[in-house]
Every structure is written in structure tokens, then in C-alpha cells.
N, C-alpha and C positions, 0 to 999 in steps of 0.2 A: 799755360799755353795760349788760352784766348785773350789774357792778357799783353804779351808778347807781341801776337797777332795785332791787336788793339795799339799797339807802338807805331809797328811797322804803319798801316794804316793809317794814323796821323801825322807820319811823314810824308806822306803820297797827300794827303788832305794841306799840310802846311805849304807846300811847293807849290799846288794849288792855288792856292790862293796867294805866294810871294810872286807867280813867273805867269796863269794863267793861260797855261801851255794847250792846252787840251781846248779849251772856251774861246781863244783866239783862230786857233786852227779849225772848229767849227766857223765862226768868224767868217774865217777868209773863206773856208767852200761856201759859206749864203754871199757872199761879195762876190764870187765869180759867176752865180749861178744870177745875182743884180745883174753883172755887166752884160753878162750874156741876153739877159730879157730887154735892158737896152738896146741893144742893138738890133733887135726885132724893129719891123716898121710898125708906127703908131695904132694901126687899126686892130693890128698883131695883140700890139701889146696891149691896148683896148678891151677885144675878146677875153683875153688871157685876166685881165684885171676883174670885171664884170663874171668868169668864171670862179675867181676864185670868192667874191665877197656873197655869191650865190651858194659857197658850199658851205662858205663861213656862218652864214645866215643856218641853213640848216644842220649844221654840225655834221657837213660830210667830209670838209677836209682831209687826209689822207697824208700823214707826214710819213717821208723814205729816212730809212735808217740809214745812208751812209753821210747823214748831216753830221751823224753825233760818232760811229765809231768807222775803223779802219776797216774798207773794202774787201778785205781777207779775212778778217775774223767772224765766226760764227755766234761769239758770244760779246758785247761791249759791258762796256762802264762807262758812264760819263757823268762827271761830278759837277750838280750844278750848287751856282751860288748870286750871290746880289754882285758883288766885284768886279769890274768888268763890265757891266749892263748900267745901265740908267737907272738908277734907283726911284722908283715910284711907289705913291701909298699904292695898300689891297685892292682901293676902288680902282686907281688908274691902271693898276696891273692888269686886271680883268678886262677894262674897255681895251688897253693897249698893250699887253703882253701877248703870251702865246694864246691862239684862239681855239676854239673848240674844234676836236679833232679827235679822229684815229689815227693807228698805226697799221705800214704793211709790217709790221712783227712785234711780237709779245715785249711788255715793260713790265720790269717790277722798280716802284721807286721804295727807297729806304731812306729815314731821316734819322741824318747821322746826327743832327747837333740843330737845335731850335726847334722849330715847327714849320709846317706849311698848312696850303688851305688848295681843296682838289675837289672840283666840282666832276660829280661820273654821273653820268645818263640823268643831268639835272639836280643830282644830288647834293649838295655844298657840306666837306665835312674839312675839321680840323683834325690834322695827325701830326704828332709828339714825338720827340726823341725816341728811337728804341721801334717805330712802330713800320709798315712794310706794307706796300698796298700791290699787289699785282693786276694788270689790267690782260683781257683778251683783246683780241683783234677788234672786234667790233664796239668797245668802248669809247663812246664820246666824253671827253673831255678833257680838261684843262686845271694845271698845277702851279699854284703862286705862291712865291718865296717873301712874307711880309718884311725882313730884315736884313742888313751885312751880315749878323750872325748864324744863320739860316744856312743849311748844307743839306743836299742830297743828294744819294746817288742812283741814278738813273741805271737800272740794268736792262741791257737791250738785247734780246734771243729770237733769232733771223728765223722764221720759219723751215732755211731748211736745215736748222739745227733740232729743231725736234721733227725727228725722225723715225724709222720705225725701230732701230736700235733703243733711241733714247725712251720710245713709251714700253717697248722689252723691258728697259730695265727699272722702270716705271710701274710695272703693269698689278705691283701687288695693291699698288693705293688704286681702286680704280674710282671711287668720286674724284682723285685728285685730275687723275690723268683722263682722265673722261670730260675734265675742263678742257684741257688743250684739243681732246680729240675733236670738241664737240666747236671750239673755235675756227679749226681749220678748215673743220666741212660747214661752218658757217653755219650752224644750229646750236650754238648754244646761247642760252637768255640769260644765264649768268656773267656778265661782264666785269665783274671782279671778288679778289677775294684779301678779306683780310688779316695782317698777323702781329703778333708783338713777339719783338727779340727780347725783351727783358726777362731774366732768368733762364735765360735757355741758351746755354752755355756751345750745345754742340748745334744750334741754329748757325751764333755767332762764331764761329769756327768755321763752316761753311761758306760762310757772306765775306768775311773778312778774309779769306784765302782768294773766294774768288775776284777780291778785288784787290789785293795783292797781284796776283797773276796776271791779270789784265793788263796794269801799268808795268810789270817789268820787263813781259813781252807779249803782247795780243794778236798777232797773231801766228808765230810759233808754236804757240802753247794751248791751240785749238782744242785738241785733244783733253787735255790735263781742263781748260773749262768744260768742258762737256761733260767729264767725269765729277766735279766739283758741282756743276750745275746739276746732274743727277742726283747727289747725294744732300745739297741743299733741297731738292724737292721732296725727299723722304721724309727731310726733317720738319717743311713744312706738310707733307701732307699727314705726319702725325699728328701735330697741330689743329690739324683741319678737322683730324678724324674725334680730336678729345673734344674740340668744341662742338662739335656737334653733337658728339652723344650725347656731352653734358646737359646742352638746351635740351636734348630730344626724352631725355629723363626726366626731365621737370615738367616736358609739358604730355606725356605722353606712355602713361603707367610707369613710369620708370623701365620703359624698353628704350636700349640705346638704338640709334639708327643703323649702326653698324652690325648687330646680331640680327635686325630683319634682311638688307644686303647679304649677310655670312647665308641665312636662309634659304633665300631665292637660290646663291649662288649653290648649295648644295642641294636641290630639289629642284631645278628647273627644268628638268627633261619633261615633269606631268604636272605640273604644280599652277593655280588659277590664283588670280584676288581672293574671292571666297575663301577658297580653303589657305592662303596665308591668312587675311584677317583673321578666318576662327580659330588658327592655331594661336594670337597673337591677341583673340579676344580684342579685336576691333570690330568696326562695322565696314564695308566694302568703302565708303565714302571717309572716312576718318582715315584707312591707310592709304586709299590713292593721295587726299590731301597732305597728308605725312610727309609718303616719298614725294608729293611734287615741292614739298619746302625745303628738301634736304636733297634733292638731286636733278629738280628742274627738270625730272621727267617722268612721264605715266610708267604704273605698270607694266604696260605691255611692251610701252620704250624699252624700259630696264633687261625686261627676261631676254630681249630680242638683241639685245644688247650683250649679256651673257651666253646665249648658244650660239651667239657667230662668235664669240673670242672661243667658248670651245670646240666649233668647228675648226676653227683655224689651226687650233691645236690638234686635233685629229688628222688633219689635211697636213700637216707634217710628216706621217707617220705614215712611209709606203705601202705600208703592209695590210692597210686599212682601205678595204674596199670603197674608190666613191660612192655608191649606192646605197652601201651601210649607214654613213653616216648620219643624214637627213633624221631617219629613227632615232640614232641615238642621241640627237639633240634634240626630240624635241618635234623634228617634223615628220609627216610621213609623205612629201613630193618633194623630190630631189629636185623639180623645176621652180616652185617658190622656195626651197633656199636657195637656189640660183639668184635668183632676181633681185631676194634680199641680202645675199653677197655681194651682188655686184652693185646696189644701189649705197651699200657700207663702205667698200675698200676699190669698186671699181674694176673689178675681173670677176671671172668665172672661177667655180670652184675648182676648175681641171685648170685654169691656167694659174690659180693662185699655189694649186701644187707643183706645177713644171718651175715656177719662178723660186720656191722655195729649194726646190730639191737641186735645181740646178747650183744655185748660189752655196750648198753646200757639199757638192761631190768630192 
């Protein structure tokens, strides 16, 4: 099948690169969006210039995704390559390619064929056939294509395509999806993560459907990426979770990092640092440092992080006194889990029940 797949796929790749369809049509929206800055007056376009080599300089630039996919779709593709572009060494790519930058919405690049070279929050790494970098919002940087033979696909997911349906269905990886959650409210210091598709059959299954789907109708088939794109995130947040335990074995009695999360999450109603370390025969400073290398956040982040997702799940359920709750997660003032409800999701815990209850009568 993911061979198949793997056909289809290098037809959509070889058209590509014979017609250029997709790279041209970006093309012409930066040429309209030229003329249009021409026709600004001089002082105009002065500000505007002096603006942007000030964001350039600090790596604040801010690229909009409808450069690369179609204005209706929630999910893109966009395949780049040398073709098409001015062909320049690494060195000149860098000074004169694409500059350092963010996105308003989530990237994953994939290297279908060659290598590239992707500078993240000053970091300069080489990635290979086979291998899949995905960035958060707040990632600076920049990705250069050394050859013609060079291909990647650029996957582009709009903010408000991850939603709260999508981290629902999401919700059992939570390092994974605790990435995006942690991007969108702008707190999260991991800015990217890494993976390889080699050997991993039902990844590639995933990747290559959803870029199938893309080119044969993007934005009809919203839905059908969404679902695709869910089910690619499983795959990699399995991924996520083996390599992690695996480092976290080697370095760390051989407890994986996932059995002290499985932990917390089954004990958090009474449960302290102290008493996880001693269960877990650490010292309070070896597991804070632990969990902060494998989830970019303390302790108290974590737990506090767990009894609002089981609030929420509680606040589901009409039946369930608001007053009760607070207790059984954990607090005993229904007014600081207000507060820290609403500084998480943004409502009140009575209105985060009317919003739910209502949307499902």
C-alpha cells in the first residue's frame, strides 16, 4: 500500500517539477503583493522597507500562509525545490534566500529526496531523505535547498485548524499535543520537534495520503485533511513518546519518562514532588530537572496542567455539582480554580459548562 502511495506521490512530485504550477502561482501572489508596495509613495515604501530589514535583523519577521496554499484550505502542501528559483551556493542562499522568520501557523517540512540545511533558534542542522522537522509558531528560522535535486514538502496547518476538536482527538498523546497547546497561548520554549520516516511504514502512509489529498483537491477535502492530519499526529506522537523513554532509560535508572507522566496523571488529586521522587527514588532536584528536559515544564506546571484537563472533563457532566469539583481535583477554593481556568482556556468554570452543554443538547 505505501508503496502505491509512494507512486502516486511521485507523480504529483514529477509534474512539479515539469509545469512548476504550484511555485509559479506562489510566484505571482509575491508579484502582486511587489506592485501593490510600488505603488505606495516613496516615504511609504521607505517605512515599510526600514520595517522589514529591522525584523529581519532580529529574526522577527512573521511570514502569512496564504503565500504558499489556497485561502480555503485549513491544511496545505507546498513542494519546494531549486527549479524555478535562481540557483545559488548555501552561502548565498543564506545571505539572499528566505530570511529568518516565523509563521502565523504551524510547519512541518519533510525531505522527500536530497537534503537540506535549517537553521532553528540559531541552530544550523543538516536533514536527509526520510527525515521531518516540525516547527511551532514561535520558531525562528530558515531552510535552504543546496541542489536541483533537493525536494521538500512544506506542510502548512492554519491555526484555526487545530482546534478543540482536533486536540480531542489528540488528547491521549499529551507531551505531543501539549506542543501545540503550549504554542498557541504562546508558552511554549520547545520550538521544534524531530522525526524520521524511515521504517515506519504507517508514518508514511499518513504523510503520503495527506499529500495526495492536498493536490487533488485542497480545499474540498478539508475535512478528509483534518482527519489525515490527526492520525499522522498519533503516529508521530508515538514516535515522540519511544524516543523519549528510550533517552530517558539510559539516562535516568531506566524509568521511562512516560510511566512518571502515566504517574502524576493517576495521582494528582494529593500527590507532591517529594512524594513522586521517593516513589521513583529520585531526589526532588534530579525529577524537577527530568521532567523539565522531557516536557519544558516544572512540576507544578505539569500537575496543574492535569487537573484542569480533568476538570474539564468533570464540567462535562451536568450532574456534577460545580462546588464538588475543585475537591476532587485537587483544590479546595472553587475561586483559584476559577482563575486558574480562566487564565488556561479563558472562561469561567460555569461558563465553560453552559458552552459545552449548550453545543451538545
Amino acid at each position: 500500500m505505501v508503496e502505491l502511495l509512494k507512486q502516486q506521490v511521485e507523480q504529483i512530485v514529477q509534474y512539479q517539477l515539469d509545469t512548476g504550477e504550484q511555485m509559479k502561482w506562489s510566484q505571482e501572489k509575491g508579484n502582486r503583493a511587489k506592485q501593490k508596495f510600488l505603488k505606495l509613495p516613496p516615504s511609504k515604501q521607505e517605512e515599510l522597507w526600514n520595517k522589514y530589514f529591522k525584523e529581519q535583523q532580529a529574526g522577527l519577521l512573521k511570514f502569512n500562509d496564504t503565500g504558499f496554499i489556497k485561502s480555503d484550505a485549513l491544511i496545505g502542501v507546498f513542494m519546494d525545490f531549486q527549479k524555478y528559483k535562481p540557483l545559488r551556493s548555501i552561502e548565498q542562499e543564506k545571505k539572499k534566500g528566505a530570511p529568518l522568520h516565523s509563521h502565523n501557523y504551524f510547519e512541518m517540512f519533510y525531505v522527500y529526496r536530497g537534503h537540506c540545511f535549517s537553521s532553528i533558534d540559531g541552530v544550523e542542522r543538516e536533514f536527509k531523505a526520510g527525515e521531518l522537522c516540525l516547527y511551532n509558531l514561535q520558531a525562528a528560522h530558515f531552510c535552504t535547498l543546496p541542489s536541483e535535486h533537493d525536494i521538500v514538502f512544506n506542510i502548512i496547518i492554519r491555526e484555526s485548524a487545530i482546534d478543540d476538536t482536533m486536540i480531542k482527538m489528540m488528547s491521549d498523546e499529551n507531551i505531543f499535543s501539549n506542543f501545540f497547546l503550549g504554542s498557541l497561548r504562546n508558552v511554549s520554549s520547545k520550538t521544534s520537534m524531530i522525526f524520521s520516516t524511515r521504517s515506519n511504514e504507517e508514518l508514511l502512509f499518513y504523510l503520503y495520503k495527506l499529500i495526495i489529498t492536498y493536490y487533488n483537491a485542497p480545499i474540498t477535502n478539508n475535512s478528509l485533511m483534518r482527519s489525515l492530519m490527526v492520525c499522522l499526529f498519533h503516529e508521530l506522537a508515538k514516535q515522540y513518546q519511544k524516543q523519549a523513554d528510550e533517552q530517558s532509560r539510559k539516562e535516568s535508572k531506566g524509568i521511562p519518562i512516560s510511566e512518571i507522566l502515566t504517574y502524576l496523571d493517576q495521582n494528582y488529586r494529593n500527590i507532591s514532588l517529594q512524594q513522586t521522587a521517593e516513589h521513583f527514588y529520585y531526589s526532588p532536584r534530579s525529577l524537577s530537572n527530568l521532567l523539565q528536559k522531557y516536557t519544558n515544564k516544572k512540576f507544578s506546571q505539569i500537575l496543574q496542567e492535569i487537573r484542569l484537563q480533568k476538570a474539564c472533563n468533570l464540567l462535562k457532566d451536568p450532574g456534577i455539582p460545580l462546588e464538588s469539583i475543585p475537591q476532587i481535583v485537587g483544590y479546595s477554593d472553587r475561586h483559584y480554580l476559577d482563575k486558574l481556568f480562566r487564565n488556561a482556556y479563558g472562561v469561567s468554570i460555569l461558563k465553560y459548562r453552559k458552552i459545552y452543554c449548550q453545543e451538545y443538547e
